[in-house]
C-alpha positions in Angstrom: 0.0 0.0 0.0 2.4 2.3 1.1 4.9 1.9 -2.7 1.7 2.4 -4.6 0.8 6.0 -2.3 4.9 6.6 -3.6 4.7 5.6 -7.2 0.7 7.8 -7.2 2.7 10.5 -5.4 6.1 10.6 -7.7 4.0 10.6 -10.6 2.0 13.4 -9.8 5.0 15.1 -9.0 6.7 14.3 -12.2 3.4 15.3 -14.2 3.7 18.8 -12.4 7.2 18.9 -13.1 6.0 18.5 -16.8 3.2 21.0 -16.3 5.1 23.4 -15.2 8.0 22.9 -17.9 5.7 22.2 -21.1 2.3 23.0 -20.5 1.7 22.9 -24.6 2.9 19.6 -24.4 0.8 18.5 -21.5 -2.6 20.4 -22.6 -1.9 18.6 -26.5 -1.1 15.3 -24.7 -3.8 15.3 -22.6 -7.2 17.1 -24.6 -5.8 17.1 -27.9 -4.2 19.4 -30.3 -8.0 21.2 -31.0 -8.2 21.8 -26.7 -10.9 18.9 -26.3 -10.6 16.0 -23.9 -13.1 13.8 -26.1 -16.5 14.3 -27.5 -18.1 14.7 -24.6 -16.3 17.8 -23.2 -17.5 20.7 -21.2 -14.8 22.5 -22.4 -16.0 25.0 -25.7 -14.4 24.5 -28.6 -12.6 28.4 -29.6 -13.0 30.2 -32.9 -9.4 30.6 -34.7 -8.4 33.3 -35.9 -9.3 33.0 -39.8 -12.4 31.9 -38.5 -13.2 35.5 -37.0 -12.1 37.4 -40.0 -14.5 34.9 -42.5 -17.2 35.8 -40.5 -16.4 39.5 -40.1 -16.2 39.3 -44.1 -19.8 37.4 -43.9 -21.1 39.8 -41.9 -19.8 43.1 -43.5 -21.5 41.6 -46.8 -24.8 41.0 -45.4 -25.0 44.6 -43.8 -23.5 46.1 -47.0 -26.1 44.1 -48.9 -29.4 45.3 -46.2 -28.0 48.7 -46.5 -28.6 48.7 -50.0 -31.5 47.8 -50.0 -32.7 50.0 -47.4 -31.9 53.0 -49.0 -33.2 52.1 -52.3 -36.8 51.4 -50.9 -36.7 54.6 -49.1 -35.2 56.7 -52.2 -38.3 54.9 -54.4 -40.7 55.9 -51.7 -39.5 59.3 -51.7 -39.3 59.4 -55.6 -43.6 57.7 -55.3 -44.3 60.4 -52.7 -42.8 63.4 -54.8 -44.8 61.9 -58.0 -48.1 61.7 -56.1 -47.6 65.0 -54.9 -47.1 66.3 -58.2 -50.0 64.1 -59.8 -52.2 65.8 -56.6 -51.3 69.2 -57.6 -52.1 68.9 -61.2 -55.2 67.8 -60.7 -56.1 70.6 -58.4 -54.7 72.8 -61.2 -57.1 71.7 -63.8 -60.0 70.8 -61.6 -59.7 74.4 -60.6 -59.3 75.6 -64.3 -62.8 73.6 -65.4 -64.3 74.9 -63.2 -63.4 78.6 -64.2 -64.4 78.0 -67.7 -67.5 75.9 -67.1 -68.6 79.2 -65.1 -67.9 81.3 -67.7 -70.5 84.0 -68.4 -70.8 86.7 -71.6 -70.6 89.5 -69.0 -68.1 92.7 -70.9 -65.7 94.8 -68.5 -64.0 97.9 -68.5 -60.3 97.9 -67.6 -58.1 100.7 -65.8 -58.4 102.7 -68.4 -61.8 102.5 -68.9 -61.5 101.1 -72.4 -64.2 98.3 -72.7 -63.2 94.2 -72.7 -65.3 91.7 -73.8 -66.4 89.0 -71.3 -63.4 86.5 -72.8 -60.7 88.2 -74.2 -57.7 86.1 -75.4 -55.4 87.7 -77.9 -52.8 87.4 -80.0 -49.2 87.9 -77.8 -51.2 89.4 -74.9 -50.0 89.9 -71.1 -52.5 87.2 -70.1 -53.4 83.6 -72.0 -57.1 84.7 -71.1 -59.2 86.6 -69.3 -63.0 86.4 -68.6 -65.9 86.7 -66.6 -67.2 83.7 -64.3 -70.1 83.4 -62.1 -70.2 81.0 -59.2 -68.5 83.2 -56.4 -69.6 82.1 -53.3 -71.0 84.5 -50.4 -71.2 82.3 -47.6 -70.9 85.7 -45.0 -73.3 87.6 -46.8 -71.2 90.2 -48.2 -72.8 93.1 -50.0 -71.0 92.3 -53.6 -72.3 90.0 -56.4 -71.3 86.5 -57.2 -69.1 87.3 -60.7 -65.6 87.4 -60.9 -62.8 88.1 -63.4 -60.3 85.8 -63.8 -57.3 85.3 -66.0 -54.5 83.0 -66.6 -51.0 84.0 -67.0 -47.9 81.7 -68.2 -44.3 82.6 -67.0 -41.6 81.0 -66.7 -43.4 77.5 -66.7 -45.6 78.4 -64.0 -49.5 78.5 -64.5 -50.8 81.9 -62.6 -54.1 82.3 -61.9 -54.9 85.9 -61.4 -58.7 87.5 -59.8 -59.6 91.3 -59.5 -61.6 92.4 -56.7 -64.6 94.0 -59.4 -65.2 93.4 -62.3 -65.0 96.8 -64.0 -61.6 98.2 -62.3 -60.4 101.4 -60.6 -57.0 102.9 -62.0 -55.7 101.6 -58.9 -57.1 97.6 -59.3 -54.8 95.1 -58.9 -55.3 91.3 -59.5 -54.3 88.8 -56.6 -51.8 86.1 -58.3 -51.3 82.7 -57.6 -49.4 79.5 -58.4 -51.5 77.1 -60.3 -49.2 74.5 -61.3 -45.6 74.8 -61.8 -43.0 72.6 -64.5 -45.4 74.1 -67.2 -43.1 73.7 -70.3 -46.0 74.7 -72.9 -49.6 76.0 -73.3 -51.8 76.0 -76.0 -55.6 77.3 -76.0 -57.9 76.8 -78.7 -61.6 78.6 -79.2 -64.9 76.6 -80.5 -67.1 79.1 -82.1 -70.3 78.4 -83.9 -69.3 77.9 -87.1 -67.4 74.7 -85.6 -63.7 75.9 -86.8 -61.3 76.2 -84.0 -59.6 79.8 -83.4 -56.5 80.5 -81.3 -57.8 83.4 -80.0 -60.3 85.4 -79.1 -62.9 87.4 -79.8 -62.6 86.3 -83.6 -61.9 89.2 -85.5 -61.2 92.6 -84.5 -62.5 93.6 -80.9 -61.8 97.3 -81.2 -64.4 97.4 -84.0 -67.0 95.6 -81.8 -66.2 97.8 -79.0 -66.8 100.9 -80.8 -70.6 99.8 -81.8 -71.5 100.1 -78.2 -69.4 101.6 -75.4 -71.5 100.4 -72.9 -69.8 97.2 -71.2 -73.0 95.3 -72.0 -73.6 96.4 -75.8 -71.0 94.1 -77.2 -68.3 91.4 -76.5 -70.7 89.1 -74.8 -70.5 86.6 -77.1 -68.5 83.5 -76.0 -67.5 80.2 -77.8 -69.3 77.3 -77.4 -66.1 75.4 -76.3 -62.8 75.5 -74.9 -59.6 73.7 -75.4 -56.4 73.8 -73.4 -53.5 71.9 -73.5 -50.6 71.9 -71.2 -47.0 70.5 -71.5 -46.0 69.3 -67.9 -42.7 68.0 -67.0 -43.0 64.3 -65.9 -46.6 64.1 -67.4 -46.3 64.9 -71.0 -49.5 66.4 -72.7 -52.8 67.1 -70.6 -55.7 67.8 -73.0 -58.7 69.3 -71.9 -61.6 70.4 -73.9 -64.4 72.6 -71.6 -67.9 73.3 -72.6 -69.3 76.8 -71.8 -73.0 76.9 -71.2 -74.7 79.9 -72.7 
């Protein structure tokens, strides 16, 4: 009993020995060159060092890869919401220039000057694309005024203005109120249906300062309006928007 507690306690002291001088050799000797003891170890298995940097690499392709395609879905929903916001605001613009012209009524002012105008006057190279009378101004306070307006349309630099005068036949000192219509307008055209069916680009047909001088009353002449009217627009990321508006006489 007594040799095999000396030959237990010289080997222990022999493997500490060891230990102590070659501890690479021991650990290799004893769990393997990988650092297991056998299959069933509790001891985890360590990633090496190529092992890190692969799945770093993995990794950094994966988030480069999400990233991507993170900011495209967010640049396409920013490019959708831009396009539906434009879409929206053109058709405001034209809902809102139908309904001008589908108001339109044969009602003749006189300008600052107090030269006569008929109720749609659309010339050749004028300051506005048209100008004319319209009914349908609401009164919801109950203000002592009537319910016609005089609107015009004015194109510059690709923006649609839409322009309104406080009365119809104007002070020297009448100003219109402007607004933004529609912007990216690259081209207009307006067209005129008169009765005998052949369209003109402007209007009244003929020469207005003739008709004006038979009267000289707002209401003796230049009430006649067409029986249609065409407009078309050239809008940057739309193309060509036709529209053809019949005027109720």
């Amino acid at each position: 009993m007594k040799n095999n507690l000396r030959t237990l306690n010289y080997q222990n002291d022999r493997a500490l020995v060891q230990l102590i001088l070659n501890p690479q050799a021991v650990c290799a000797t004893r769990f393997g060159a990988s650092g297991f003891s056998g299959p069933g170890s509790l001891w985890p298995k360590g990633f090496t060092l190529v092992e890190l940097l692969v799945a770093l690499a993995i990794f950094a392709v994966v988030f480069s890869l999400a990233h991507g395609a993170i900011r495209a879905a967010l640049e396409a929903r920013e490019r959708i919401g831009a396009q539906s916001a434009r879409l929206g605001g053109l058709q405001r613009a034209m809902a809102v220039l139908e309904r001008d012209l589908s108001q339109m009524i044969g009602r003749p002012i006189r300008d600052e000057n107090g030269e006569p105008l008929p109720a749609l006057y659309a010339p050749d190279n004028g300051e506005y694309l048209l100008e004319f009378t319209r009914a349908g101004w609401p009164n919801p306070a109950g203000a002592r005024r009537g319910n016609l307006r005089r609107v015009a349309y004015a194109w510059e630099g690709k923006e649609l203005l839409r322009l309104i005068w406080p009365v119809l036949d104007r002070a020297p000192d009448s100003r219109p109120s402007r607004s933004l219509l529609l912007s990216g307008v690259e081209g207009v055209e307006i067209r005129f249906l008169p009765g005998d069916n052949v369209w003109q680009a402007t209007w009244p047909p003929g020469s207005w300062e003739g008709a004006a001088s038979l009267g000289g009353s707002p209401s003796a002449s230049g009430g006649g309006l067409p029986g249609a009217v065409e407009i078309i627009l050239e809008v940057a990321g739309f193309g060509r928007i036709r529209r053809v508006v019949v005027i109720s006489h």
